[in-house]
C-alpha positions in Angstrom: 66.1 75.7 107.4 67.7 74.9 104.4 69.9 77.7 104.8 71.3 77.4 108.0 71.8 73.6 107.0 73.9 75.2 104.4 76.0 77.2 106.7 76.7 74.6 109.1 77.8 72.3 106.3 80.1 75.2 105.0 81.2 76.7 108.6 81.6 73.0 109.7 84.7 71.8 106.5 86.2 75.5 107.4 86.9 74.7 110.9 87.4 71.1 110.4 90.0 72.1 107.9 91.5 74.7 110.3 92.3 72.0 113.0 93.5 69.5 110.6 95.4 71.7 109.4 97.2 73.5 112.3 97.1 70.9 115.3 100.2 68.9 115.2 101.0 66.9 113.0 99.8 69.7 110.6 101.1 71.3 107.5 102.7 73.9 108.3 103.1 76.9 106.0 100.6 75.2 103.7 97.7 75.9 106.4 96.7 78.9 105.1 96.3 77.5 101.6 94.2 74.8 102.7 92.1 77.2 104.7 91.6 79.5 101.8 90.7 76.8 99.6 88.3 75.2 101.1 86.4 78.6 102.0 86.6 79.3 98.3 84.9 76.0 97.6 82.2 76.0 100.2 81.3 79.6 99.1 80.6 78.0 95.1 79.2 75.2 96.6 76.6 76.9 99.4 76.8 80.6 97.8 73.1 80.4 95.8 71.4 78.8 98.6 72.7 80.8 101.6 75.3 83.6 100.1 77.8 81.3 102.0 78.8 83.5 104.6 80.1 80.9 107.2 81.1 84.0 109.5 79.0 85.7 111.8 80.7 89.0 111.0 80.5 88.4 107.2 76.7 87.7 108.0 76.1 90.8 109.3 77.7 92.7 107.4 75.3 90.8 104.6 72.6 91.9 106.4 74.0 95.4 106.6 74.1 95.2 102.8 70.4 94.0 102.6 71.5 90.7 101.5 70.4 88.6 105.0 67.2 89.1 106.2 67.0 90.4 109.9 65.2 87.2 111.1 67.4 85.1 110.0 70.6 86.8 111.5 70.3 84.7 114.5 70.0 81.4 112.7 73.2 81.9 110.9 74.8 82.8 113.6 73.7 80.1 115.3 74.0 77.3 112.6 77.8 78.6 112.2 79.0 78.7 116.1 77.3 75.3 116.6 79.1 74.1 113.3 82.6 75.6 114.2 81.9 73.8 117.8 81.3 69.9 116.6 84.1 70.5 113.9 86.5 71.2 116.5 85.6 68.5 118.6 85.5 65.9 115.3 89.3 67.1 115.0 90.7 66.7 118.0 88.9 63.0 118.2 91.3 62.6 114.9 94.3 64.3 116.0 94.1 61.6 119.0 92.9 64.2 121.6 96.3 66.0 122.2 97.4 68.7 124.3 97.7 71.4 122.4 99.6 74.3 124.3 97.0 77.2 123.7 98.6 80.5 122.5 98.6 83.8 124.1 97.7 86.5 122.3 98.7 90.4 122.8 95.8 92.1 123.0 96.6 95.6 120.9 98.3 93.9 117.6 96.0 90.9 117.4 92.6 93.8 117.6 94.1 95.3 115.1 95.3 92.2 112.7 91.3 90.9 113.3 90.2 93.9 112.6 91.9 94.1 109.0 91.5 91.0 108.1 88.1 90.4 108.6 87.7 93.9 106.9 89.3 92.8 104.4 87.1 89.6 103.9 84.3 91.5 104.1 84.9 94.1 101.8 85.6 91.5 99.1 82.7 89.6 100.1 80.4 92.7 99.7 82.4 93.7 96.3 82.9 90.7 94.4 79.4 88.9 95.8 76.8 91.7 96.3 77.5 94.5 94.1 75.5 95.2 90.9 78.4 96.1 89.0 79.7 92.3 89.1 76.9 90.3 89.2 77.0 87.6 87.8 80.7 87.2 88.1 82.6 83.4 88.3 85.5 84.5 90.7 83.4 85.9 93.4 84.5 82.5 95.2 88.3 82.4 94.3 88.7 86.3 95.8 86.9 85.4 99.2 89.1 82.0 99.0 92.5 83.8 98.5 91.8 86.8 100.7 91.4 84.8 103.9 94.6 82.9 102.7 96.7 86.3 102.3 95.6 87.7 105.2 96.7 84.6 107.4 99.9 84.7 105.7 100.1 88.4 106.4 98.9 88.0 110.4 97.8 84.8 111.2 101.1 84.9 113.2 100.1 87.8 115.5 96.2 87.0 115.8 95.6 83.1 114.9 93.9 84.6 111.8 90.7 83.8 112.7 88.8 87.0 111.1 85.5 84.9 111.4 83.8 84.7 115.6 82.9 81.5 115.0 86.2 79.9 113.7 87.8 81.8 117.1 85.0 79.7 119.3 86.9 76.8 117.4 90.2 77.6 117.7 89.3 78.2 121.5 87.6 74.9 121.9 91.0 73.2 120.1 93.1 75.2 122.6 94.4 76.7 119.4 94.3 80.4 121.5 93.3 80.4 125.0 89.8 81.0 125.8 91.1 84.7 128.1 91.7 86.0 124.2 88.3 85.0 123.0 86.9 88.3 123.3 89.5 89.7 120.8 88.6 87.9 118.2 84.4 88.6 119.1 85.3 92.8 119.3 87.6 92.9 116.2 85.9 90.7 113.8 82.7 92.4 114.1 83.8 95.5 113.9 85.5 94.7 111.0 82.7 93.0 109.4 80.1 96.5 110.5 82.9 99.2 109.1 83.2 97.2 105.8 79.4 97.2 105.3 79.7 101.0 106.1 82.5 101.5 103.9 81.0 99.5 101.1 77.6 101.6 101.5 79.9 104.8 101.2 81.7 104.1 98.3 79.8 101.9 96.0 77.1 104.2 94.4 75.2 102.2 92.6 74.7 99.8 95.1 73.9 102.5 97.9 70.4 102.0 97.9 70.1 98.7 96.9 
């Protein structure tokens, strides 16, 4: 329990963050900063009690890796939707409740910026967090941090940058994206988060049967 206490806690600031953020009034181009950062902070803070995944994709890969035992895949999951859920509500109750005019998304380029991003995460995640050859490291944080922050930079624009299913069940419930485009976040983020588990099995050696 104490672990998916963790990643509620965690999942919850991420989302929070993201709607303070973006909804208007927000901070424009500095979003993606204060996104990044506070994932990097949430992962040092949560990381030794729950490996501060805060992303159902990033979970599975995790348990891909070996790192998130099988029964408690669902609890994650669970403790980070429900999180990324009352977040958004909480921020829209401080934004006033505004209509927010819900982006559309095109379906080919944002599957493919989901898919690279949340590849990207994940593959940092699994190098910087799991592998034997930088254990024990102190930046494992900072890299998740900045690489959710690059990668909304780079196509946040085309996707919403979500790279994470349960920050896209946020951004739905703010109206951030409309809920039709839901599914392209579910599809590409996961898959993203399963090939960079495979690729990280393929090319790290001494981690391949760890």
């Amino acid at each position: 329990m104490h672990r998916y206490l963790v990643e509620f806690i965690g999942t919850f600031f991420l989302v929070f963050t993201i709607g303070m953020s973006v909804i208007k009034p927000g901070i424009g181009d500095f979003a993606p900063l204060a996104i990044g950062s506070v994932l990097m902070v949430m992962v040092y803070a949560g990381g030794h009690i729950s490996n501060g995944a805060y992303n159902p994709a990033v979970t599975i890969a995790l348990w891909m890796r070996g790192r998130v035992a099988k029964l408690d895949v669902p609890g994650y999951i669970a403790a980070q939707v429900l999180a990324a859920i009352v977040a958004a509500v909480v921020a829209l109750y401080l934004k006033g409740n505004p209509e927010v005019p819900a982006g559309d998304l095109k379906v080919v380029p944002s599957l493919i910026a989901e898919f690279l991003g949340t590849f990207a995460l994940c593959w940092v995640v699994s190098n910087t967090a799991t592998a034997k050859a930088t254990a024990g490291n102190s930046n494992y944080g900072l890299a998740i941090g900045f690489t959710v922050m690059a990668m909304a930079y780079a196509v946040g624009s085309i996707s919403g940058g979500a790279f994470n299913p349960a920050v896209a069940v946020g951004i739905t419930v703010m109206h951030v994206v409309k809920g039709a485009n839901l599914w392209i976040h579910l599809v590409a983020d996961f898959a993203g988060g399963v090939a960079a588990a495979f690729a990280f099995r393929a090319l790290s050696t001494a981690d391949r049967q760890a």
